[in-house]
N, C-alpha and C positions, 0 to 999 in steps of 0.2 A: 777764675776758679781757684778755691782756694784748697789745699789737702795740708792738712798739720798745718803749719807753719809756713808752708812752700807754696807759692804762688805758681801757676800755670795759665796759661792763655794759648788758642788756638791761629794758630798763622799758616798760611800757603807754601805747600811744600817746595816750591821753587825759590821761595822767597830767601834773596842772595846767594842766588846761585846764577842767576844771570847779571852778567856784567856788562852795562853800557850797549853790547849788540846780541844778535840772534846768536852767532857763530863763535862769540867767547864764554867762558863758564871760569865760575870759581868754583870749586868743589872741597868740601871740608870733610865731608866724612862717605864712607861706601855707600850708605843710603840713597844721597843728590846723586850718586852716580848711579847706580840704580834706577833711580826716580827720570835719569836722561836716556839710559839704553833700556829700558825695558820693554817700549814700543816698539824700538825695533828687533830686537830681540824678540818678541814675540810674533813680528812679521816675518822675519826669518826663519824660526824653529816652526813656526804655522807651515811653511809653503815646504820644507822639506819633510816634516811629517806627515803631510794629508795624502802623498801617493802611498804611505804604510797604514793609513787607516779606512781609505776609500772600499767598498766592496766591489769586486771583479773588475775586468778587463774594461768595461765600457764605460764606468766611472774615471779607469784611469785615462782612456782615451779626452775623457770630459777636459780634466786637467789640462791635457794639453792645450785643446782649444783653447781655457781659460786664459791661459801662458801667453798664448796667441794675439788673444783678441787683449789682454794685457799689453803688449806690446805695441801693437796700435794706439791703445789709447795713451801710451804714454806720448806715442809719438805727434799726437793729434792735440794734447794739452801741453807739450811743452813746444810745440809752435802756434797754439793758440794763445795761452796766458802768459809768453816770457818773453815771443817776439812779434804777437800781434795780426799773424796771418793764421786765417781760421781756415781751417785746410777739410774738404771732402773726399780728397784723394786715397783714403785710406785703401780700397776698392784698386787704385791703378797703382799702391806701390805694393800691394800683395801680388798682381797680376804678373809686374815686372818683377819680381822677385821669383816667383813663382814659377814663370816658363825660363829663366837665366837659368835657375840650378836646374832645372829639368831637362833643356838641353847640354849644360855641362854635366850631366850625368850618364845622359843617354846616348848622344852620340861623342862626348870624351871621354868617359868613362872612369869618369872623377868619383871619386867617394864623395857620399854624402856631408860627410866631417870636413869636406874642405872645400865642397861643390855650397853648403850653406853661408859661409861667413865668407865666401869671392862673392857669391851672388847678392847678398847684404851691399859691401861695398860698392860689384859695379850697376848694379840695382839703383843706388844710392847718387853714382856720376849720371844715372843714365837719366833719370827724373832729375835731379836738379839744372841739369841743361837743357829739356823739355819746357821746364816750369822756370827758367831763367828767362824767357820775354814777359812772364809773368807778374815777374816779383814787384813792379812799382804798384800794382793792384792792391786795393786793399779791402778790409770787410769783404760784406758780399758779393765783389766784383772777384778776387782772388778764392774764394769760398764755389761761385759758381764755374771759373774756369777747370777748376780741378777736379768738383764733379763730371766735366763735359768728360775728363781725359780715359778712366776704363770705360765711360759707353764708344765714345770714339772706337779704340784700340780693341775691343769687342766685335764690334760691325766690321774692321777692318780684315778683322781674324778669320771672321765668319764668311764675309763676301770673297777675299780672294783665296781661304781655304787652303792656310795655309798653317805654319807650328800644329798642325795635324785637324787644322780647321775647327767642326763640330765634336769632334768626337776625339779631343786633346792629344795629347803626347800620353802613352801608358809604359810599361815598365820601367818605372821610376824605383829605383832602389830605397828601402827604409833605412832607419836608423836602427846599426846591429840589433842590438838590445834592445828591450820595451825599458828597463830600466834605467840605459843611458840616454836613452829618447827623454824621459819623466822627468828625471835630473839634471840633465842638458839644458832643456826649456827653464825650470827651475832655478840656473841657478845663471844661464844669461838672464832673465829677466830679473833679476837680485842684483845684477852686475851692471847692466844699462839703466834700473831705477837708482841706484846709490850713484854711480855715474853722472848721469843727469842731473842728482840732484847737487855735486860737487860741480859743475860746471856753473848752473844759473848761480851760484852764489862765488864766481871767480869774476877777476877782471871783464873777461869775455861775456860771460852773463849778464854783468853790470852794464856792458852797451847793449849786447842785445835786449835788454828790458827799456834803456832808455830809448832804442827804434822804437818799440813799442807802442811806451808814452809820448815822445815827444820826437819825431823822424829829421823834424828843421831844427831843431835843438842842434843835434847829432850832425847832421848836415854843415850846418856853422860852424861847429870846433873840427871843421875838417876831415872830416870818416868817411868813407866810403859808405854808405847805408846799402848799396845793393849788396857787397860783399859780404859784409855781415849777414843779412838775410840770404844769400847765399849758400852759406855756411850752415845759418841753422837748418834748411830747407833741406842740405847733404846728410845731415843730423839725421832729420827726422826721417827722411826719407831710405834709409841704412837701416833705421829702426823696422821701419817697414818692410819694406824685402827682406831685411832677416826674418820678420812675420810670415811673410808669404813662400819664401824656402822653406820652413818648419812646416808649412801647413801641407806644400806638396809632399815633403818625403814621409809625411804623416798618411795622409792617403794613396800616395801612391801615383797621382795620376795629377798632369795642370792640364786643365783646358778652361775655357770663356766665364764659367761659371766661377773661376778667380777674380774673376774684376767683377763681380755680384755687388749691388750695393749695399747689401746685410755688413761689408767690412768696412763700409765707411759712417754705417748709421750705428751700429751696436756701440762701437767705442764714442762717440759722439754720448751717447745714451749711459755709458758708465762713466764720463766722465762728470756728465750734471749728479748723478745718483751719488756717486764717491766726493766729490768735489773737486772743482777746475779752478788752478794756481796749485795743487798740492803734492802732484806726481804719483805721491802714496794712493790719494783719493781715488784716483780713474783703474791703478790693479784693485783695490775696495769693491771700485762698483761690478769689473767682472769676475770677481767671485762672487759675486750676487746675482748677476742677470744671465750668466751663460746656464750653471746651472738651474737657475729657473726655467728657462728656457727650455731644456731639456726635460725638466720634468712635466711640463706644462706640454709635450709633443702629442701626448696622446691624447688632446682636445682638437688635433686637425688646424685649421684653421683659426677656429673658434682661440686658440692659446695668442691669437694677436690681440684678444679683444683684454684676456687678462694681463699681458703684458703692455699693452696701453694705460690700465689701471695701475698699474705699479709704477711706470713713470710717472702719469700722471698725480699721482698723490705725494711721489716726493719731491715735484718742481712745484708744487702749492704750499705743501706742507713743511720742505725741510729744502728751501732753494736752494741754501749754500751748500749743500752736501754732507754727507755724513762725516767725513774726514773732520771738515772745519768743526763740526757739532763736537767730533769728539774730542778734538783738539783743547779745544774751549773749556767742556766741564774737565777734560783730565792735568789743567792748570787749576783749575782751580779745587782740586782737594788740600783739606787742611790735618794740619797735626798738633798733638799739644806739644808745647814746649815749654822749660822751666820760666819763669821771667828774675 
């Protein structure tokens, strides 16, 4: 195109701005820098601004779930797409997450603020040494044991009637504030997704994806493969329980109906919607489906049938997930530039 005299042509606005790999940049002027954090920047201003624009108490209670079931899914896709084990568990490490701080609350009399992130942690020893005869399992062999583990640990609660049996553990202390609740989940799950997403692209990352791909590869140059899987499964499983802590001091009450398998099928279900490999994609997809969900309540039952429709048309229509979609067309906008 030509204007006066000056010639201009339209080029991709990344175009040399990435250098040789994902994680190095050349940057020339404020724009390419822009043009690099303004995704996440707008993920970040998005999730602290939406408790100030939500209407009432029950939308903000929504959030949290959202938060919640966020956290799952991150932890259900970054031990599915980084190190290979596709995990059902989400259901048993909210359950164990969930009765830890309840009883560290209830009969220690821990604060919630330190009763959530011990139960995270020993949450996190207490599954991965459960699911440690597990780990040479793979696919749907390791997929199906971990579903067994909250119906197991369900029946178990319920026949010997015990951690308060049927009818759970109650006076579980909240979190002071409704605002420090909103922001707390906000801005751990800000802190574990940028986290996470700094780990799969370190050393550590780099073997754990090569278990993945290739476990005798790995095996050959002398690694421990169970420990590495190990590790991530401590990962993930910390993620979880931090999940399942939030959700008890959120309602107030754990009992059987924490190891539900709604916590291990939802995040599963936002992780294809958002996109799996992306971390960002699986919080994408439950901002999408919890709320729906919720709005779709007062169909009864019948809200299963539309929520099957909605899955259903974007594992036909958009497999890879919306992440990767958007990923895609937001590389590829162009600008003019002089030539």
């Amino acid at each position: 195109m030509k204007i006066g005299t000056q010639q201009r042509r339209q080029e991709r606005i990344d175009r040399g701005i990435k250098v040789r790999t994902d994680g190095l940049y050349a940057l020339m002027s404020w724009r390419e820098l822009a043009y690099l954090t303004a995704p996440r920047l707008l993920l970040i201003g998005g999730l602290l601004l939406l408790p100030l624009v939500v209407p009432g108490l029950y939308w903000l209670r929504v959030i949290s779930i959202v938060c919640i079931y966020a956290l799952l899914a991150l932890s259900f896709d970054f031990l599915a797409h980084y190190v290979g084990l596709v995990s059902l568990g989400g259901a048993f490490f909210v359950g164990v997450g969930g009765y830890l701080t309840a009883l560290l609350n209830t009969e220690l009399g821990v604060s919630p603020l330190v009763s959530i992130p011990a139960a995270g942690i020993l949450g996190g020893v207490i599954c991965t040494i459960l699911l440690l005869p597990c780990l040479p399992l793979r696919g749907v062999y390791f997929a199906i044991v971990t579903l067994m583990y909250p119906l197991f640990l369900a029946r178990v609660i319920e026949a010997l009637n015990i951690l308060g049996g049927t009818d759970g553990i109650m006076g579980i202390d909240s979190v002071p504030y409704v605002w420090l609740e909103q922001y707390g989940l906000i801005v751990i799950l800000l802190l574990i997704l940028f986290g996470l997403r700094r780990l799969v692209n370190t050393d550590l990352g780099l073997v754990m994806r090569a278990v993945k791909d290739n476990d005798q590869a790995v095996r050959a140059s002398g690694m421990n493969i169970t420990h590495y899987k190990a590790l991530a499964v401590f990962i993930a499983s910390s993620v979880g329980c931090l999940a399942g802590a939030c959700l008890v001091h959120t309602y107030m009450w754990a009992g059987i109906s924490t190891f539900a398998l709604d916590f291990s099928i939802l995040p599963i279900a936002a992780t294809v919607i958002g996109g799996g490999g992306t971390l960002v994609g699986p919080v994408l997809g439950c901002l999408i489906l919890v709320p729906i969900s919720e709005l779709l309540r007062d169909f009864g039952t019948l809200r299963i049938v539309f929520y099957s429709l909605i899955l259903l048309g974007f594992i036909v229509f958009r497999s890879d997930g919306l992440m990767i979609y958007g990923q895609r067309k937001y590389h590829q906008f162009q600008r003019w530039t002089d030539i």
